[in-house]
N, C-alpha and C positions, 0 to 999 in steps of 0.2 A: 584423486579426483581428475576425470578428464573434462576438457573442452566441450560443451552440446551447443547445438542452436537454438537458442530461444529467443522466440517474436517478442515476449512480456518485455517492455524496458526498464524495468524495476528491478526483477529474476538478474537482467541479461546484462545490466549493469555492475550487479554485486557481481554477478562472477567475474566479469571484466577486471573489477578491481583487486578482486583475489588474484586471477593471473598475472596480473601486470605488477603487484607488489613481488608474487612470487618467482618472477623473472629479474628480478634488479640481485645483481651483488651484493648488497650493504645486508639484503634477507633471505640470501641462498641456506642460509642453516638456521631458518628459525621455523620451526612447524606451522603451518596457516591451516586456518577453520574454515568452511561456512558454514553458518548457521540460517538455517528459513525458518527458525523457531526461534524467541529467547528464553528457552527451557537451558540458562546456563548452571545452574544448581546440578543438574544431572549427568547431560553428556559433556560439557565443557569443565565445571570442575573435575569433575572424577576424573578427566582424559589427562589433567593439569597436574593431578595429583600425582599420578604417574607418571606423569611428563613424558609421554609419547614416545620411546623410545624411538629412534633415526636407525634408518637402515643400517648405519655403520657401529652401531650398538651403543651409542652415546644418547646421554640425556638433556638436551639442550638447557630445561629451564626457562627458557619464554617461548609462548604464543603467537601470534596473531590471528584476531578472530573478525571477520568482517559480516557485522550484524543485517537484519532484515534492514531496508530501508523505510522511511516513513514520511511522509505528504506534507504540506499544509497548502492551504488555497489563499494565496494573502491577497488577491483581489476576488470578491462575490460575484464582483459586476462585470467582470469578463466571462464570455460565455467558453466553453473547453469543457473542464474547468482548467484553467493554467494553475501551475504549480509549482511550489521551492520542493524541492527532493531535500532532505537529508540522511546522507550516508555515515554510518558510524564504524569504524575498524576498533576492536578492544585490542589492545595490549596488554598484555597478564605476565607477571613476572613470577618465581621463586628466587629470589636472590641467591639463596643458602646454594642450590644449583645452578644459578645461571651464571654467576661468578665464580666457580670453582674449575677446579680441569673438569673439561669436554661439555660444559655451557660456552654459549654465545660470547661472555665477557663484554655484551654491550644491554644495559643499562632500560627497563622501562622507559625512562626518560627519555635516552637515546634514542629509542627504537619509536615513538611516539613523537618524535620531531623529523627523524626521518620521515617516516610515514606520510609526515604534513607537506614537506617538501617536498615527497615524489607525485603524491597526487595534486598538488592547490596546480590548475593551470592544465587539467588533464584532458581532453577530450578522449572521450569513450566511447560515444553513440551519438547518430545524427537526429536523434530526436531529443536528444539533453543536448543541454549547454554546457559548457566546460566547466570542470570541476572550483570552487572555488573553498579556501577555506573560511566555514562557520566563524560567527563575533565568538562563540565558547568554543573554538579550535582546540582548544587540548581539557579535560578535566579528566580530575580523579576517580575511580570506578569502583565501586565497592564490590571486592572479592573476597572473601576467605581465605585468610593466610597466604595472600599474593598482593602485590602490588600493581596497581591496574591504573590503568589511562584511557580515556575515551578521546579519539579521536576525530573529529567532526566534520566534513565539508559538504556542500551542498549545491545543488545543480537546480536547474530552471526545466519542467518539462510540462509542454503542450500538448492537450488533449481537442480533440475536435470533439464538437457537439455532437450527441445520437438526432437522429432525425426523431421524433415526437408527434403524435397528434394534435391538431390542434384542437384548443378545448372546448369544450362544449357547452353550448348557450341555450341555457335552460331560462324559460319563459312561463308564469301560469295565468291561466285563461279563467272563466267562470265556471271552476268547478275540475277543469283538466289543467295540463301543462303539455307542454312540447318542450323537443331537445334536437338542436341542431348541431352541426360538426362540418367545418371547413373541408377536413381528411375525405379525400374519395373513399370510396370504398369502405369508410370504416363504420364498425358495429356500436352502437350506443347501450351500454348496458345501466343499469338503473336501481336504485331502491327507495322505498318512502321510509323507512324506520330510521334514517341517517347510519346506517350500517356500510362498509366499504361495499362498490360497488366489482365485488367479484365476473371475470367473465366467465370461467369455469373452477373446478372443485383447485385447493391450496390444500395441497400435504391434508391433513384430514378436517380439513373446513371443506361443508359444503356449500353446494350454488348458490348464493344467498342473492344474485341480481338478476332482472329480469332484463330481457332484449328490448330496445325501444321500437313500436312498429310505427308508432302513430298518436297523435294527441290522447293524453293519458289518463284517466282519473285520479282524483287525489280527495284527501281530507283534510279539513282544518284542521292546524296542527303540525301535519305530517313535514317530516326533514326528508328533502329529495335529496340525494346524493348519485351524480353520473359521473360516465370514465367511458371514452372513444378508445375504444382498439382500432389496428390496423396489423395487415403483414410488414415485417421491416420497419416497424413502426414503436416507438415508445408509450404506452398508454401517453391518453391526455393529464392534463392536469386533474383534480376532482373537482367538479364545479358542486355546488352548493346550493341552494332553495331552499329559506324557510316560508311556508306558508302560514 
């Protein structure tokens, strides 16, 4: 695997941390993964099973595999959304080869505490915050006929808001309704069936909303449903009218 540029800081982080483990000493001879899938049943067992032969024709016997990463948003009420990253590196062992001549001779265990201490305290990217180790810093992994360690730390990253239409303020009159939108420029699309308020055709739905030009007729009954587009804009919210 070589070095790319990638803008994603999710992408551009897990590799970060593949390269950077795979530059220390302590894991110059232990084969490292990335995985952008966790399809580990397939490519990553079977490669384990094997145990990847090393250039120099040795079969190490342990891993390291540094998984997709994954989100949470632990405050709503900030707008981003801002978010805890966490990062998972697998450690996957065969003992029977990784302690014998021309394995590692160091230990799932081992290699799973190192790990913790190369990364807890890492800065990687200036849109993360520096690596810290997760409260479940180390647990057990369930592998097939290996010994496995999950690894955990977790970073802080900040998202700016998209810009958005503002929503739209739907009103009914004697018989019609109107729909206004703060958004310059933007287009008011519409439905009375309370059907989503489509601006054009979705994969194979079609048009189901009409353009707003002007006070609208309606029926008793009818559930209005609207949505402000714009360019460079987020649809609005759905605003709602039962009549």
């Amino acid at each position: 695997m070589s070095a790319s540029s990638i803008t994603d800081p999710l992408q551009a982080a897990q590799e970060s941390i593949l390269f950077y483990l795979a530059g220390t000493e302590y894991l110059a001879e232990v084969p490292m993964l990335l995985l952008r899938k966790e399809n580990l049943e397939n490519k990553l067992y079977n490669a384990l099973k094997v145990l990847a032969v090393t250039p120099d024709g040795r079969k190490p016997g342990a891993c390291v595999v540094v998984l997709m990463p994954t989100a949470d948003v632990a405050d709503p009420n900030l707008s981003g959304p801002q978010m805890e990253v966490t990062f998972t590196i697998r450690i996957m062992e065969n003992p029977t080869i990784n302690l014998s001549d021309g394995g590692t001779g160091k230990s799932a265990e081992a290699l799973a505490l190192f790990t913790l201490r190369a990364l807890h305290g890492l800065a990687i990217s200036g849109q993360l915050s520096t690596l810290y180790g997760d409260n479940a810093a180390l647990r057990p992994a369930e592998e097939k006929d290996l010994v496995a360690y999950d690894v955990q730390l977790k970073a802080r990253l900040g998202q700016n808001p998209e810009a958005k239409c503002a929503p739209v303020a739907l009103a009914a009159g004697a018989g019609t309704f109107t729909a206004t939108c703060a958004t310059a420029g933007a287009d008011i699309y519409y439905t009375t069936d309370g059907t989503f308020p489509f601006k054009a055709p979705v994969f194979n739905l079609a048009t189901m909303a009409s353009l707003y030009t002007g006070a609208t007729a309606y029926a008793s009954g009818d559930t209005i449903r609207s949505v402000a587009y714009a360019t460079n804009y987020l649809p609005s919210d759905i605003a709602e009218l039962l009549t």
